[in-house]
Structure formats: C-alpha cells, structure tokens
N, C-alpha and C positions, 0 to 999 in steps of 0.2 A: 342168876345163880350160876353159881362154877363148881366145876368135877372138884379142883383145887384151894385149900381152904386161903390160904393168901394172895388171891388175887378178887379181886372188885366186878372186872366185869367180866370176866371172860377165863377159859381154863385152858389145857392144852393144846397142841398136835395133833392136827387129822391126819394121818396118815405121814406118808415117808417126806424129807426136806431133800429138795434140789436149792441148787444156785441156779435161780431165771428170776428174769424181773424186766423192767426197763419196758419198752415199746414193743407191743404186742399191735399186729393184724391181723386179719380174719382172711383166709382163701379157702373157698370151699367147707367152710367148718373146720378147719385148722388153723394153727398160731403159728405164728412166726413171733418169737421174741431177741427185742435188738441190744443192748450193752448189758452186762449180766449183771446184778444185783441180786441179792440172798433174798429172795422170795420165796416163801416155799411152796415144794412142788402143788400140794392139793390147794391151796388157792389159786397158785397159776391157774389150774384147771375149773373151778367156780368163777374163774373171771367169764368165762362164756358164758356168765349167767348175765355180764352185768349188760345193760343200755349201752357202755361205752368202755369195752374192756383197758382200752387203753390211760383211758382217763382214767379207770378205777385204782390201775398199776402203780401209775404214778401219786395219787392221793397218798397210797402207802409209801412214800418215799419222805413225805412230810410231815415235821411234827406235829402236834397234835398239838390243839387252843388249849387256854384254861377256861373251861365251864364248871358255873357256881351256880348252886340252884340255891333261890332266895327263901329261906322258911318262916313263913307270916305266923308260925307258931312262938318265933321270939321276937321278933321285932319288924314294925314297918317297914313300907317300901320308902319311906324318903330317907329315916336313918342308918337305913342301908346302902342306900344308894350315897347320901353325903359319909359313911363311912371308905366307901369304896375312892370316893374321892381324895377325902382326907389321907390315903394311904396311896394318893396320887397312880391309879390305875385308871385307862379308859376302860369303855363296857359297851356293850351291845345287846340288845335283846335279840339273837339270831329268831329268821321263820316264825317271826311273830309269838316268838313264846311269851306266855306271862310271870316267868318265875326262874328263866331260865338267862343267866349273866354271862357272855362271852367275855371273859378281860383280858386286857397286857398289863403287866405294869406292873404283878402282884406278886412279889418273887418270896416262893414257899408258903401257898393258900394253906396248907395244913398249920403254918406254923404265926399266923396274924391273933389276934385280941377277939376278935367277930370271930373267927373259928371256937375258939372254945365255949365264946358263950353261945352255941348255935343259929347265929344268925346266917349263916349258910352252908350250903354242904356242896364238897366239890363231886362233879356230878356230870357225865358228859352230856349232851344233847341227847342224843339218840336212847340212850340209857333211862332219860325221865320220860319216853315214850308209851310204854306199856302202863305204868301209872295213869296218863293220860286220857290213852284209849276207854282204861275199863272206865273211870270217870266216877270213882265214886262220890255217892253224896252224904252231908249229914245226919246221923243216926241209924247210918245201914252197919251193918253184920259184915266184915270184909276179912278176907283168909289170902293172907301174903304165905303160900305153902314151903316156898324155898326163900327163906328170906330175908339171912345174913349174908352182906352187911350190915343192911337195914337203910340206904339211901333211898328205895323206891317202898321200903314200908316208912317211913317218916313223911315221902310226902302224898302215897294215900291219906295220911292221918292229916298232913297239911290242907288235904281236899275237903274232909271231909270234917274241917274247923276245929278238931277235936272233941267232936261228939259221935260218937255210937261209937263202935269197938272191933279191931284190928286185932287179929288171931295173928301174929309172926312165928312161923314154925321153921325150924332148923334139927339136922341131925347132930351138929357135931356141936360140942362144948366148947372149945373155941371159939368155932363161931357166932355162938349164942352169945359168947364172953362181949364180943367185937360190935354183935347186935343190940345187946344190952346198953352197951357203951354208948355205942350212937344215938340211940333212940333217948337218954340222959341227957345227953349232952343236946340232940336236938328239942328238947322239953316238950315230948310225945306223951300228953296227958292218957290216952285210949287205947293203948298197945297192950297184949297180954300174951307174952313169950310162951310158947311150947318145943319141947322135944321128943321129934316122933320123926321115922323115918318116911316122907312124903306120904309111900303108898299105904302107910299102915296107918295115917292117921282115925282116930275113930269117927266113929259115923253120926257122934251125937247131937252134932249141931246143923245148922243147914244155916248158911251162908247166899247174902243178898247175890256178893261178887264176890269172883275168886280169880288172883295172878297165879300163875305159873312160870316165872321166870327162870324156866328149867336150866338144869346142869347140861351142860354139853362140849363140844372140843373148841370152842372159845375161837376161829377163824375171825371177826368180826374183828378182834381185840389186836391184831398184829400190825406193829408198823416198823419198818427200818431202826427208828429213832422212839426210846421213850414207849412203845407197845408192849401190852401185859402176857402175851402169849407163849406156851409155855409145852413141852412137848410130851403126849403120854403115851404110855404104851399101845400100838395099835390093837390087842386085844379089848384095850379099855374102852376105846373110841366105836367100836362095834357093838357094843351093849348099852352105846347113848342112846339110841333108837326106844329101843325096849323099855328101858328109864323114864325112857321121858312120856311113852306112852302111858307107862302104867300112873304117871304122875296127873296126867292129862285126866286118864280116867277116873280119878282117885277125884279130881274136882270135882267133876262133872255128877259125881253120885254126893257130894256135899253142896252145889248149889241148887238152891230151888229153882225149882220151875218157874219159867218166866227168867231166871236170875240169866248171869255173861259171866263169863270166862276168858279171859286174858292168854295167850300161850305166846311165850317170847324166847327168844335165843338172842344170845351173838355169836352164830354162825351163818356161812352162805350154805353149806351144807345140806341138800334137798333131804336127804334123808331123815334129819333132824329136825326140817323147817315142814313141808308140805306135806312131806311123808306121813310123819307123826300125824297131823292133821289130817289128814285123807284115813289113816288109818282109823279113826277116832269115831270119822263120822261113819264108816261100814258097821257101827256096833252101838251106837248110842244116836236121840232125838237130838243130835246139834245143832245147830244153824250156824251159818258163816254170815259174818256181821256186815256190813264196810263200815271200813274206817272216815273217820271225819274229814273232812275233804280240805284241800289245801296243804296234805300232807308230803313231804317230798317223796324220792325212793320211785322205786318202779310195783307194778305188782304181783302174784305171788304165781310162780309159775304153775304151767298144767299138764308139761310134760319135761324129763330127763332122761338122759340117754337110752335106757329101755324101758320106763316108767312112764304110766301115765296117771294124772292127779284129776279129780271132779272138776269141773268146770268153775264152779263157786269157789275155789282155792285161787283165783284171780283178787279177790274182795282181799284177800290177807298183802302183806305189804313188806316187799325187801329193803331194807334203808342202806347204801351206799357212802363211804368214805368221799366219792369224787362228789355225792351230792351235798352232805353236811358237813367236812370236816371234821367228822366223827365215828365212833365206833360202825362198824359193820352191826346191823341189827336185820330181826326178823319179828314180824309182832301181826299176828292173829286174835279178831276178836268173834267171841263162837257164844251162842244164847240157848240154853235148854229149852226143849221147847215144849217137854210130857208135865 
C-alpha cells in the first residue's frame, strides 16, 4: 500500500533530498560518499542499515527487471510459459520463486494479449513477498486491509485456488475503481471489495489471516532510472508511524486467535519498519513469527540510532535492492496468540 493513489508499490519522500550517491565507506560509523549522484539524503542515511552500504547504493543506480507474476487463476504454467516464448522473451524464475517470471524481451508487459486476458500480472519480486509469507490456504477467511491495486490481493486469491473468501478493503474510490479492475481482469473468483478507512474497519468478522501492506514513505521504491518514488510533505511522513500502527492494531483485533498477520512496507525506515512492530507488541498477545527460510535480505534490526527494538524483531526480514534486484521491502510475520 501507498500514502499516494498512483503509484503501485511505494509512496513519497522521507524527509529532505540532497545530491549524494555513488560510493560510500564506513570510518568509525560515518560515510564518506564518492562521485555525486541524486540520491536522496534520508536513504543515504538507512544505507547504514544495509550489510553492504555500498553495494546497496549502487543497485539504485540500476534499472529495474521486468517481473511477471504468473496467475494460475487464468491459465497454466506451460501456456504461459510457451506464450512468453511466442513473443520471443527469455525468463527466469529468480530465488526459486514459483509464480514469479524475471523476463527481457517483452517491450510494454502492460500492453501484450496475455495481459489483458490475465494470465499475468507485472509484479516486482520483493512485492509478491508478503503474499507469500502469510501463506494462505484454501477456504480460509483472508483480509488484504490496504489493498489497491489489488496485485498481492489477486495472488492471495491465486493461493488459495479461489476458494474461501478475500476481504479487499481500500479508502479511496479510485483506488477501488483500479482494484476492481484488476481483480476482472485477473479472474478473481473470491474477492469481495470494501470501503472503510483501514482503522475503522468493523469488527464483525474475524479473519483466518490478515496482510497489512501499510501506507508509508515508499524509500524502497527509488531508483535513478524508472523508480516510483515520489516526494511528500515532511509533516505527512511523520504521521506514517501512527497509521500504520493503528492499521497494525485494527488486524490484530480482526484476526483470530491462533490466526498470522503479515505487516509489510517498502521502506528502510525503522521507524515504519520495527518500530511499528515493537510498538505493537508492548500492547497486544503477538508473536513474532520467522520467516521461511531461504529467504534473501538480512534481518530485522534491534537497535537505531537512540532506539532500541525486542530482540524477537530479528525474526522479521529487510529485503535489499543489491540483493534482489528489486524494490526495497520490509515484511514481518506476527501470530495472535490469546
């Protein structure tokens, strides 16, 4: 989800933009950055988050693959895979995905034959993550709370065969419009669209699993070339916190006991990422889950500059540009446990 209603994965501006970029060191806990490039300043500064700031820098200097995630809601894997061919692209399954298509070759995926009849949907890697993680299965009860565009609600609904039933809630009517669309177009038999603002959704159902693929300042989404990122007012970006907690909370009192809960970002932004979560768990039965193993990224830190997080905030999971070639992500999975 994004602060911003036209953009896919990711929303604004964290704070103020410097010109730095290029090759960054580490001496004593400070940067030295070498040939300048339009980086902006608050990722400069979450690169000392990464394993490898340097490397991180430069991934953002590169454009971005086309990933297509394959939807077995309209047609197999082989005449997909021989349509991919027929329109002479190669392909890759990156990180062992099962559903997830790396190609070249396929100049304007929005605008081929197989797009409209939804036999795939363009979809970065890191982005069909949090889908992943919560895992849902056949005939469960699932609440996508922030959910337009509707890419990671289509392929819950692809998990879970199109049987049992996908809540998709969104605030704004546009975006509903854009969710609605897709979830057509992807032939999303089990969807059943709502408009409510995340935290006021009501209370009447209770839900197996629930995503949160919160609104927040979209850092994750920037690159040189081709990046969705987009700049907002720093007032705004200081009340993502708050948002996102209260979104957080708002799950966690609609899924059952026993049930999981998903909370994802594309930001590096601690505040947004572990924060939230650590905050979460000072006030509700949560558990912090781990994630399935073999997963790239590093994980989820336990301390920031004057802050410190639970120790169990390790289990949650930062996904890096220099490691996938894709969006910046953050994806925590968290289990009621009253």
């Amino acid at each position: 989800m994004r602060v911003r209603t036209d953009l896919q994965d990711g929303t604004g501006v964290c704070g103020r933009q410097n010109l730095l970029g290029g090759r960054l060191t580490s001496r004593a806990g400070r940067f030295t950055l070498g040939h300048m490039l339009p980086v902006p300043g608050e990722i400069t500064r979450h690169a000392r988050l990464a394993d490898d700031p340097e490397a991180f820098l430069e991934a953002l200097h590169r454009p971005l693959p086309t990933d297509l995630r394959w939807n077995p809601l309209a047609v197999d894997r082989a005449r997909f895979e021989e349509m991919l061919e027929r329109e002479g692209s190669g392909w890759e399954r990156p990180f062992g995905s099962d559903d997830l298509y790396r190609v070249t070759g396929l100049p304007g995926p929005g605008l081929t034959w197989a797009y409209h009849l939804g036999w795939y949907h363009p979809q970065g890697y890191t982005s069909t993550l949090p889908p992943a993680v919560l895992a849902p299965r056949p005939g469960e009860n699932v609440l996508d709370l922030c959910a337009a565009p509707g890419g990671k609600t289509s392929q819950l609904a692809a998990m879970m065969q199109g049987e049992g039933l996908v809540v998709a809630n969104d605030i704004s009517i546009g975006r509903l419009s854009v969710l609605a669309a897709n979830l057509e177009r992807l032939r999303v038999p089990n969807a059943l669209l709502s408009r409510y603002r995340g935290e006021s959704l009501p209370e009447s159902l209770s839900f197996d699993r629930v995503l949160v693929d919160a609104p927040c300042s979209g850092e994750g989404t920037f690159r040189i070339e081709g990046g969705r990122w987009r700049e907002d007012p720093p007032e705004a970006v200081r009340k993502l916190p708050g948002v996102q907690l209260r979104l957080l909370q708002k799950a966690f009192r609609l899924v059952r006991p026993g049930g999981l809960v998903c909370y994802s970002t594309c930001t590096y932004a601690p505040e947004e990422d572990e924060g939230v979560v650590a905050a979460l768990l000072e006030t509700t039965g949560a558990e912090v889950m781990p994630l399935p193993e073999g997963l790239s990224g590093t994980p989820g830190i336990t301390e920031w500059e004057e802050a410190t997080y639970p120790s169990e905030l390790a289990r949650t999971r930062r996904f890096w540009p220099h490691h996938t070639d894709s969006w910046g992500f953050y994806v925590a999975l968290l289990r009621r446990r009253d």
